[in-house]
N, C-alpha and C positions, 0 to 999 in steps of 0.2 A: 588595566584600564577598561578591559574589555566587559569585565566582572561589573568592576564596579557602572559602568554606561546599561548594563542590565538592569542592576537594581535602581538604576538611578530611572527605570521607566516602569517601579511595577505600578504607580498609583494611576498612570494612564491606561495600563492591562486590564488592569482591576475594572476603573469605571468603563471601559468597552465590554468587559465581560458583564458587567453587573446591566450595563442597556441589551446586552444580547439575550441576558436572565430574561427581562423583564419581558422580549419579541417572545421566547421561546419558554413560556412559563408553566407549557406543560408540559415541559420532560421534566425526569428524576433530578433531585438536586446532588447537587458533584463538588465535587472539594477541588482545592489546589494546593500543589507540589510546593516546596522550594523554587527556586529557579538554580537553575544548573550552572555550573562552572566551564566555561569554554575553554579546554587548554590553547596552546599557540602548536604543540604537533598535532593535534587528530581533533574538528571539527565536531563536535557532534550533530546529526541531524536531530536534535530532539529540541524544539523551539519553547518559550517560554509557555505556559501552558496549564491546561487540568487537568484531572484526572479523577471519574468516576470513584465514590469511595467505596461502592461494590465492588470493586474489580482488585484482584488480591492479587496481581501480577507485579512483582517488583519490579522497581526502574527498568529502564531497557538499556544494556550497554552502550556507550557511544558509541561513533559509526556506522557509515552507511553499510546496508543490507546489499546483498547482489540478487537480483531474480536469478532464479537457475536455469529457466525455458532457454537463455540463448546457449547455453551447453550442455545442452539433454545427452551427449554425444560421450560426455566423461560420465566415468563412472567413482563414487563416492569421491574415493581418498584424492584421486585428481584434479575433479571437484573445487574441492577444498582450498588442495595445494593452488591451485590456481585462483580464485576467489582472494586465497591469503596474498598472493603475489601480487594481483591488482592493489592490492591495500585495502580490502574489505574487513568488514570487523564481522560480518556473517551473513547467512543463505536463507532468502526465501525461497523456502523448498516446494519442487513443482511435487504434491502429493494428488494424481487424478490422474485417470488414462491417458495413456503416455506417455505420462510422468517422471519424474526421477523414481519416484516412489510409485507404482500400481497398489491403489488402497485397498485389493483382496491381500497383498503383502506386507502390509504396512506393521503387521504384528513386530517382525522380524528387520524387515528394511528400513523404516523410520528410524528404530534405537540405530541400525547402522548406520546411519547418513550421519546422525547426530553425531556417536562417536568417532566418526573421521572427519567433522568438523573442529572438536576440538582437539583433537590429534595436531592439529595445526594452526592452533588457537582462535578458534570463532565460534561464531555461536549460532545455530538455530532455530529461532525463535518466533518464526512465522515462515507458513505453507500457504502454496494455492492447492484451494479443491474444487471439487464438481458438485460440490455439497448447496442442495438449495431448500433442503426440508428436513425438520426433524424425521421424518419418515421415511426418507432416501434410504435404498436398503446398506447397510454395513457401514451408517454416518454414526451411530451411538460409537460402535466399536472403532473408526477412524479417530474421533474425537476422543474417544478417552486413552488410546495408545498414544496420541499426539500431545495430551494435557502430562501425562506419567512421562515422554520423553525431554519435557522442557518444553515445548512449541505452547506461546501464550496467545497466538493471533491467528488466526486464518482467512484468507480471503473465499468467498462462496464461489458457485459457478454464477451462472447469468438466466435469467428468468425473464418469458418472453411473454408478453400482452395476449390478453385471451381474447383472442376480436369477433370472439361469439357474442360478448356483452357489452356493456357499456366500457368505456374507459374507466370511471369512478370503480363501478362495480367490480375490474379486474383489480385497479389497486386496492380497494377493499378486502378482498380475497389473498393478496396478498403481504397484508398488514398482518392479518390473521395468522400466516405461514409463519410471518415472524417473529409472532409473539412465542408462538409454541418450539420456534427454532430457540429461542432466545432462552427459553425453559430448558430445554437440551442444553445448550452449551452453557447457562450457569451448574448446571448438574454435573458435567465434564470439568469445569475450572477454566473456559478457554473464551477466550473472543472474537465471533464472529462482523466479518466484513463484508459491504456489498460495495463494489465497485462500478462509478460512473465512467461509461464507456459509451463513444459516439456510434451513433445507429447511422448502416452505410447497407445500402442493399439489403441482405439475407438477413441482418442485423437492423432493420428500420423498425422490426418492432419489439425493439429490446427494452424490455422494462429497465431504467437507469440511465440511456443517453441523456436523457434529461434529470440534472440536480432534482429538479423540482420531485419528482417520481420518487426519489430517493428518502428526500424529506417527508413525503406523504407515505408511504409503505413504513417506516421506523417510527410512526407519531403515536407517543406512548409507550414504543417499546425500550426497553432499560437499555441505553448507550454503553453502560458495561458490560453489556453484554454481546449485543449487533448494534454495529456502526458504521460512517464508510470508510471505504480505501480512495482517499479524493487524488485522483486523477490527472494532474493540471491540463495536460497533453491533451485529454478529449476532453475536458472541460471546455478548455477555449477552442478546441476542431469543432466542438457542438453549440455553444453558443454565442462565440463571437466576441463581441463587444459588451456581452453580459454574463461573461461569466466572474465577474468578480462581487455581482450580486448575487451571482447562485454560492461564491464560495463565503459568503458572511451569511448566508443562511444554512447551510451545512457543519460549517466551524462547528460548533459544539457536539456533533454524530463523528466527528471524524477521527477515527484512532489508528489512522494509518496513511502515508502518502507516496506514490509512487512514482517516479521521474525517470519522464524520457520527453524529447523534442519529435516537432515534423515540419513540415510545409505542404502546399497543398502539391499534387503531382502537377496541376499546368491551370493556367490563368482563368480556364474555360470550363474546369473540374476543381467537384467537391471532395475530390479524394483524397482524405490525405497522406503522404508518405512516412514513412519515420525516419529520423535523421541521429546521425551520435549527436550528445548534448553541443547545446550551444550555434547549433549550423543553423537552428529549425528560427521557427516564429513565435514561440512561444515567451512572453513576456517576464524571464525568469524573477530579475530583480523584482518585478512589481510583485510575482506572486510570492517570493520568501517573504516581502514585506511585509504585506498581508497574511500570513500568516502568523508571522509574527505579532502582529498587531490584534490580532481576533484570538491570542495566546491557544493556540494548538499546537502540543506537548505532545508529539507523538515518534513512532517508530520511522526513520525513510527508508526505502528501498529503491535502486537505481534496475529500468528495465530498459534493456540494451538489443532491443528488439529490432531496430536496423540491421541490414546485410552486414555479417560480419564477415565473410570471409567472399571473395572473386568463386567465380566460375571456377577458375583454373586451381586458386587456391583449395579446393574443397578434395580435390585430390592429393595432396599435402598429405604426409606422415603425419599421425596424432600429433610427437611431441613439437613439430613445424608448427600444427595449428594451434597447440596449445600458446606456444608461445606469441604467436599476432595477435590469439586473442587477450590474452593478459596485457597486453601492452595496448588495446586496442579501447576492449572493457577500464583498463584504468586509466586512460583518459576521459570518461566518463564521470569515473571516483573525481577524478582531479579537477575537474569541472563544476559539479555540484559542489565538493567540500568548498570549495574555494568562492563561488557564490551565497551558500550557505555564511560562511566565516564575514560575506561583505554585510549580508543581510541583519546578521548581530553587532557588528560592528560598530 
């Protein structure tokens, strides 16, 4: 039933896509998919959708992705083992200082993360980097060790307003960045992302709190290639009551989405906290809805970036913490699938 209530809405998809065409009629023209088969065990996050005809990345498995930043602490194989125990279908991998992966290593340590993913059946297939220029030193060679191990996506680092010049003028300058990033990574085989993230302090003059930023730096540049990572969390932390007109103007850049909840820390602050899914304020059903509706066909990734573990807990034996977290993280999974599954429904 569920199949069939898909196909029974693509001539609504279609005519929303083809008015989005028409807003957005100067980016590259893009094709569409099939529409996908939802099984009843394993959800997939990959909504009804397009997908650039430049982009030579085959389907994306179903199943949601795990970010790996909340267990920088495992190393590969456990990783994995753990990811798989939540019920992950695979790892967005932290490749940037810090990282799971340090990208002076990546020659060597990427194929290994990979292959202890699949060691435990998952997959790969998107990293966070530090990467914000084709000229970034050792981003040629990150990118093509990443494109040769499997990995089709990457999320960029973050790029900060030049408040030497105009506003226009800095996005200007950095449209330009992207075009030429955009030359790199079809050169590589891979997909770059820019990610909308709420400006808070040190962070207020972050190029991309604002959707709108997002859309103005990529106008022109081939969506097959750099797109975003749309955010919903700091979409609505950063603009409220509008952000669902930033996300019908983004829809068609967006080839990647990443899911976590918050609230604000107290009635009197703009701060806001992260929460495991579902606690926060973030308006899930409306946004799977929408999504759906504006057919973005992309990868999801769950970022579980709340306290995972007590004070007391962090002193816990590895395999202690391994294990709260896997049951902590897959309430997370079980949370999204399961909104996900209502939102196609």
């Amino acid at each position: 039933m569920l199949v069939a209530a898909c196909h029974g809405r693509i001539d609504s998809v279609l005519e929303v896509e083809e008015q989005m065409t028409r807003r957005h009629d100067r980016l590259p023209t893009v094709s569409r998919r099939g529409l996908l088969q939802f099984g009843a065990a394993t959800v997939a996050p990959l909504l009804i959708g397009q997908r650039p005809v430049s982009a030579s990345a085959p389907t994306p498995p179903p199943g949601l992705r795990l970010f790996s930043k909340p267990l920088q602490w495992l190393d590969y194989d456990p990783l994995a083992e753990a990811a798989a125990a939540a019920g992950y279908a695979g790892i967005e991998l932290t490749v940037r200082p810090g990282g799971h992966v340090e990208p002076e290593k990546v020659a060597d340590a990427l194929p290994a993360a990979v292959a202890a993913a699949r060691r435990h059946g998952l997959t790969i297939d998107m990293m966070v980097t530090a990467i914000t220029s084709a000229d970034d030193p050792g981003a040629r060679k990150l990118l093509e060790v990443a494109a040769q191990a499997g990995v089709k996506l990457y999320r960029m680092g973050y790029i900060a307003y030049d408040d030497s010049v105009s506003m226009r003028t800095s996005l200007d300058r950095t449209r330009e960045r992207m075009l030429r990033l955009a030359d790199l990574n079809r050169a590589c085989g891979i997909v770059g992302c820019y990610q909308n993230h709420h400006g808070l302090g040190p962070a207020s003059n972050r190029l991309g709190s604002s959707i709108w930023d997002i859309d103005a730096i990529l106008d022109g540049v081939d969506p097959a290639w750099i797109g975003c990572q749309y955010d919903p969390r700091h979409a609505v932390a950063e603009a409220t009551g509008s952000w669902s007109r930033a996300l019908r103007l983004i829809a068609p850049r967006i080839r990647s989405v990443c899911l976590k909840d918050f609230r604000w820390a107290a009635a009197d602050s703009l701060a806001p906290v992260d929460l495991p899914a579902g606690q926060g304020i973030v308006p899930w059903e409306r946004v799977f809805s929408l999504l759906r509706e504006l057919g973005v066909d992309v990868p999801f990734t769950v970022h579980c970036e709340w306290q995972l573990f007590s004070d007391a807990e962090l002193s816990l034996p590895e395999d202690d913490r391994r294990n709260l977290a896997i049951e902590r993280i897959g309430r997370d999974k079980n949370f999204f699938e399961k909104s996900l599954g209502r939102s196609v429904g």
